[in-house]
C-alpha positions in Angstrom: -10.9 -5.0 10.4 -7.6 -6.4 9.4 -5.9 -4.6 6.8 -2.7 -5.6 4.8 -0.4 -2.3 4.2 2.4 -2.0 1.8 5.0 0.6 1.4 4.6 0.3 5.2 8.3 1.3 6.4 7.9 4.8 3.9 6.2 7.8 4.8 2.3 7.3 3.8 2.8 3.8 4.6 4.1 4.4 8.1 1.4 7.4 8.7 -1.1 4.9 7.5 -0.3 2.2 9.5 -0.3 4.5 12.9 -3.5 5.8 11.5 -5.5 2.6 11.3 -4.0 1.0 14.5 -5.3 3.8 16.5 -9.0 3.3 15.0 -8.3 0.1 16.1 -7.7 -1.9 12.8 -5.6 -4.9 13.1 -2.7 -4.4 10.3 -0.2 -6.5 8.7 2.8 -4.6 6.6 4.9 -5.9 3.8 8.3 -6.2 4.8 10.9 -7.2 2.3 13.9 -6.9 4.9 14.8 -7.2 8.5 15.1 -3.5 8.4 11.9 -3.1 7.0 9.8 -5.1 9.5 11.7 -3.8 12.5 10.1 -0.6 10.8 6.9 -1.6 10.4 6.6 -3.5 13.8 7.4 -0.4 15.1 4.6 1.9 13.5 2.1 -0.7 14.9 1.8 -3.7 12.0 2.6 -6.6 12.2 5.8 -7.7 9.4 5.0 -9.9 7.1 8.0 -10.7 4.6 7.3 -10.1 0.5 8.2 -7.1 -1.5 6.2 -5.9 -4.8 5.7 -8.4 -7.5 6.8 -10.9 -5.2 4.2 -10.8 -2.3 3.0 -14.2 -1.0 -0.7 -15.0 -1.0 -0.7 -15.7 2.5 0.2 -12.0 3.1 -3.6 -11.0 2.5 -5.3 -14.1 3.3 -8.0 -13.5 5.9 -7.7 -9.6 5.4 -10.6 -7.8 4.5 -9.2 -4.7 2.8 -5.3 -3.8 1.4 -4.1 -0.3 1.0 -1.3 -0.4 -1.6 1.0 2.7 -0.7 4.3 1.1 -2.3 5.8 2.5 -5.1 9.0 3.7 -7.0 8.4 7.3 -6.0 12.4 7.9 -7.2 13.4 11.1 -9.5 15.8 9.4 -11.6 15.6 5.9 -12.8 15.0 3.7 -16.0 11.6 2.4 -17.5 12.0 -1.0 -16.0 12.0 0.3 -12.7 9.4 2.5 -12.7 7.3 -0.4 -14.7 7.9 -3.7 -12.7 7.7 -1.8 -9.2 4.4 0.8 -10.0 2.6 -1.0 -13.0 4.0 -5.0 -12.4 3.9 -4.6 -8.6 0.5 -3.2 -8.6 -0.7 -6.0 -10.9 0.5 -8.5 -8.3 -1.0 -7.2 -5.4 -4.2 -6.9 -7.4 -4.1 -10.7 -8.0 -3.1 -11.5 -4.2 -6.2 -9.4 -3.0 -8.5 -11.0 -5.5 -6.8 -14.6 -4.4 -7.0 -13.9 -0.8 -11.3 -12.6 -1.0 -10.5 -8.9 -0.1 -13.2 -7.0 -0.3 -11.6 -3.6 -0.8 -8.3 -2.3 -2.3 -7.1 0.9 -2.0 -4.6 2.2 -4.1 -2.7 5.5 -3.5 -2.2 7.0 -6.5 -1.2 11.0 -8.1 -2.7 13.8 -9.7 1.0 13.1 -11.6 -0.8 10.6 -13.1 -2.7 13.6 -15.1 0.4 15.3 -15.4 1.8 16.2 -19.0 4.2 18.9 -18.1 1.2 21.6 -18.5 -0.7 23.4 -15.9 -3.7 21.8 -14.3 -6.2 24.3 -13.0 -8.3 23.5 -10.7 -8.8 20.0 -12.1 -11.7 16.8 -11.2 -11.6 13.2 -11.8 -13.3 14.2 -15.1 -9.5 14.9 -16.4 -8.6 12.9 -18.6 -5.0 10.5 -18.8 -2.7 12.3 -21.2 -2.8 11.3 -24.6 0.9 10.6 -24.4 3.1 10.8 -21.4 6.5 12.5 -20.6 8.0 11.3 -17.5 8.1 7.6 -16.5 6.7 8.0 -13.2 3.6 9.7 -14.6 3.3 7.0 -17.3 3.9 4.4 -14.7 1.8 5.6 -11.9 -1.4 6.2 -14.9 -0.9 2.6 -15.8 -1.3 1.1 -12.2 -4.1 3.0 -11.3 -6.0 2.2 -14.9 -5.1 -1.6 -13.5 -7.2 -0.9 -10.0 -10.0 0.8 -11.5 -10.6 -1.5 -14.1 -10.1 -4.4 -11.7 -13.2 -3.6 -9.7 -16.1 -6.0 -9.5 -19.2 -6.4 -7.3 -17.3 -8.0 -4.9 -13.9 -6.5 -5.1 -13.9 -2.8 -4.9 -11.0 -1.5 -6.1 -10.4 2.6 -5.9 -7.5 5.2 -6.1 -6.8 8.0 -4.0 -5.1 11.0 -5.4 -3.4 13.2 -3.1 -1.5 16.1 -4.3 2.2 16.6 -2.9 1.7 14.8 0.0 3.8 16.6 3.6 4.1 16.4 7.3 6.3 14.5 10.1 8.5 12.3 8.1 8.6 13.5 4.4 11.3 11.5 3.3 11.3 13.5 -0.2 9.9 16.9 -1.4 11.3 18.9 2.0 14.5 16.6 2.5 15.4 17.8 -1.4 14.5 21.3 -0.8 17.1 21.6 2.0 19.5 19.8 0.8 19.7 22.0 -2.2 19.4 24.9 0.0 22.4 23.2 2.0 24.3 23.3 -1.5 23.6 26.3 -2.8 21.8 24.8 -5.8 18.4 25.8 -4.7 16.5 28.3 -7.2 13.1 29.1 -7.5 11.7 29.0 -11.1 9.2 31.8 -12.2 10.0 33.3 -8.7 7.6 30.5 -7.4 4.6 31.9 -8.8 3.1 28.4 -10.1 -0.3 27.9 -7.5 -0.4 24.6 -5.8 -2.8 22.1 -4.0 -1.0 20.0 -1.1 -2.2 17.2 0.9 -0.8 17.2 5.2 -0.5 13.5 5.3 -3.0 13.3 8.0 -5.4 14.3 5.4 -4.5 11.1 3.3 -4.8 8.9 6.5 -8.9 10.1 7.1 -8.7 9.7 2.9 -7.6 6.0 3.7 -9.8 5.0 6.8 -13.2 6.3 4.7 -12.1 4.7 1.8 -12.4 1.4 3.5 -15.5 1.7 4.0 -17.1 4.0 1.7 -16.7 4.8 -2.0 -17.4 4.0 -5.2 -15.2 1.0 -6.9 -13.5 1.8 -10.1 -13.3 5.5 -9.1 -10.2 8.0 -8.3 -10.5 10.4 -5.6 -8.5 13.9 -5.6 -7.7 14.7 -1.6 -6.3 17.9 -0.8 -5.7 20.4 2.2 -8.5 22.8 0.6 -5.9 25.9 0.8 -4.1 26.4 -2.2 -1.0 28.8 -2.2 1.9 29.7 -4.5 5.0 27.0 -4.6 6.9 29.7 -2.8 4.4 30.1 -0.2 5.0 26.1 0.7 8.2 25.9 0.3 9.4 28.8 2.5 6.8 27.9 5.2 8.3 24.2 4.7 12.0 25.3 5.6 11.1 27.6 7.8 9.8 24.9 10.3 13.4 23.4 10.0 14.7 27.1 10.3 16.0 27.4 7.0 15.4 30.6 5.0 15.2 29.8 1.3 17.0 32.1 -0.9 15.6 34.6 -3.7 17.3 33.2 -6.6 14.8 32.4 -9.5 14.9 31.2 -12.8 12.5 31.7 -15.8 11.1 28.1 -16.1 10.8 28.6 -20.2 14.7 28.3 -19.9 15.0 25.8 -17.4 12.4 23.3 -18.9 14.2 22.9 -22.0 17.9 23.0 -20.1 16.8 20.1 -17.7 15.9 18.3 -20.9 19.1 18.7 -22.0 20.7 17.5 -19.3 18.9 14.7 -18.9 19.2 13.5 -22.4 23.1 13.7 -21.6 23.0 11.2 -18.9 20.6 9.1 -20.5 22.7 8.9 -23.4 25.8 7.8 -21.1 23.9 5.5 -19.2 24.4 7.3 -15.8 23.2 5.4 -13.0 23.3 8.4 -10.5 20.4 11.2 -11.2 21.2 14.6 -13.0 21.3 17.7 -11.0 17.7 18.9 -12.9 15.2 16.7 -14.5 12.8 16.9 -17.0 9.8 16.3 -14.4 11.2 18.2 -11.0 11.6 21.3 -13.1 8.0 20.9 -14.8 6.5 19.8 -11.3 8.4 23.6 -9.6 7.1 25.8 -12.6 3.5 25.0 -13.4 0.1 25.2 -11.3 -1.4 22.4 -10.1 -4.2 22.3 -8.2 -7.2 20.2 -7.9 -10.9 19.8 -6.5 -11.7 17.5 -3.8 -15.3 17.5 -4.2 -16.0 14.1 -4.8 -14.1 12.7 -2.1 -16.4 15.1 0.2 -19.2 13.9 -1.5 -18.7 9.7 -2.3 -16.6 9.3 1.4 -17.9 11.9 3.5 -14.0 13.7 3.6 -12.8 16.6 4.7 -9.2 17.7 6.0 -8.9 17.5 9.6 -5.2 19.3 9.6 -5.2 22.9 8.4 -1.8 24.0 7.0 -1.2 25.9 9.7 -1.6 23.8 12.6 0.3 21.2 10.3 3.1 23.3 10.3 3.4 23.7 14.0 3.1 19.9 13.8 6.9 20.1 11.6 7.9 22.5 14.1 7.6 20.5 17.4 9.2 17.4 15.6 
């Protein structure tokens, strides 16, 4: 099978790539820089040079499946970003694929999609989009998958996969930020990390992305997990620790913070700050509710299941 990747130089991307070369997949990467494809190359794939919403049709041409892991994944930034990279971007790879005679598309989506700023407990693909979104990568995010699912045909199978709070070798975001702030002192937990969570070891999304290509119903999402959910603090301190960072006991009652990060974020809005504000409006929603979901269909459509427990996952972070 050839398979075109993009988001290849990130962190599912990369994981991806390595995971499809080894099954023996022949894989071209979207590369937008030198950088990029030396990236890329690396990982296994071969570069090919495009970026989102400007990705040439030769890129997929003679590829029978593309798994679109690219995406503005960034804490802070305005409605046109998160629009022309997750909605606009998505909408062009759509139309390569289509162009090209790809048979599958696999889109790598979020339970954020779902996410209002309220708990979700124990949720299935049942749950429905928000009736109104809050945060811009939600809204964005809910928007390009709603363009795969409703792109599917008899001949183009289009599908999402929703991981939730993806980690392992490489996380270039949720562990990188939880040191840092630990580093600076600004790290607090909010409800004393009581808020239950699902999590997905990104070796779980990989065996999500190999069945997918062959398996699965078109115009369907598909919640993936690590089928052991635990409290945000349990993660989080079994995170650092791998790094050998203990986190500290500082916590703060999320009904103050919520409203304070909006606050805040309003403020830099308002003066057009580029850089992003020490709390947002959807990391401080994200660290104080539940979210956890059911991975039932994905067992049942794809044939899933994780094959890296959290623990031997962490040992994994450990040894890297």
């Amino acid at each position: 099978m050839e398979v075109l990747v993009t988001g290849g130089s990130g962190f599912v991307g990369s994981h991806v790539i390595e995971g499809l070369v080894a099954r023996g997949a022949t894989v071209r990467a979207l590369a937008r820089s030198d950088a990029s494809a030396r990236k890329v190359e690396g990982f296994g794939a071969r570069a090919v040079r495009g970026e989102l919403g400007a990705i040439p049709d030769e890129a997929a041409r003679g590829c029978e499946a593309v798994v679109h892991a690219a995406a503005f994944v960034e804490e802070w930034g305005t409605r046109a970003q998160f629009f022309e990279a997750n909605v606009e971007g998505t909408r062009q790879a759509l139309e390569v694929a289509q162009r090209a005679g790809v048979r599958r598309f696999v889109h790598i989506g979020t339970e954020a999609a779902l996410f209002d700023g309220h708990d979700l407990v124990d949720i299935d693909e049942s749950h429905p989009y928000p009736a109104r979104h809050r945060y811009l990568y939600s809204e964005s995010k809910a928007e390009a998958e709603k363009l795969v699912l409703a792109a599917s045909a008899s001949r183009f199978a289009a599908l999402s996969l929703r991981p939730r709070l993806v980690w392992g070798p490489r996380d270039a975001s949720v562990l990188p930020a939880v040191l840092r702030m630990a580093r600076e002192g600004s790290f607090a937990w909010l409800d004393g990390g009581r808020a239950r969570t699902s999590s997905t070891h990104v070796a779980n999304l990989v065996r999500g992305v190999e069945l997918a290509l062959e398996r699965g119903e078109g115009g369907r999402a598909y919640f993936l997990g690590d089928g052991e959910d635990r409290t945000l603090r349990e993660l989080l301190d079994a995170l650092a620790a791998t790094q050998g960072v203990t986190l500290p006991e500082r916590s703060l009652p999320g009904a103050l913070a919520r409203p304070l990060a909006s606050l805040v974020e309003g403020a830099y809005r308002l003066a057009g700050a580029k850089r992003a504000p020490p709390m947002t409006r959807f990391a401080i929603a994200m660290m104080s509710r539940t979210v956890t979901v059911r991975t039932a269909r994905a067992e049942r459509e794809l044939g899933w299941s994780p094959v890296v427990r959290f623990a031997d996952g962490l040992a994994t972070m450990r040894a890297t």
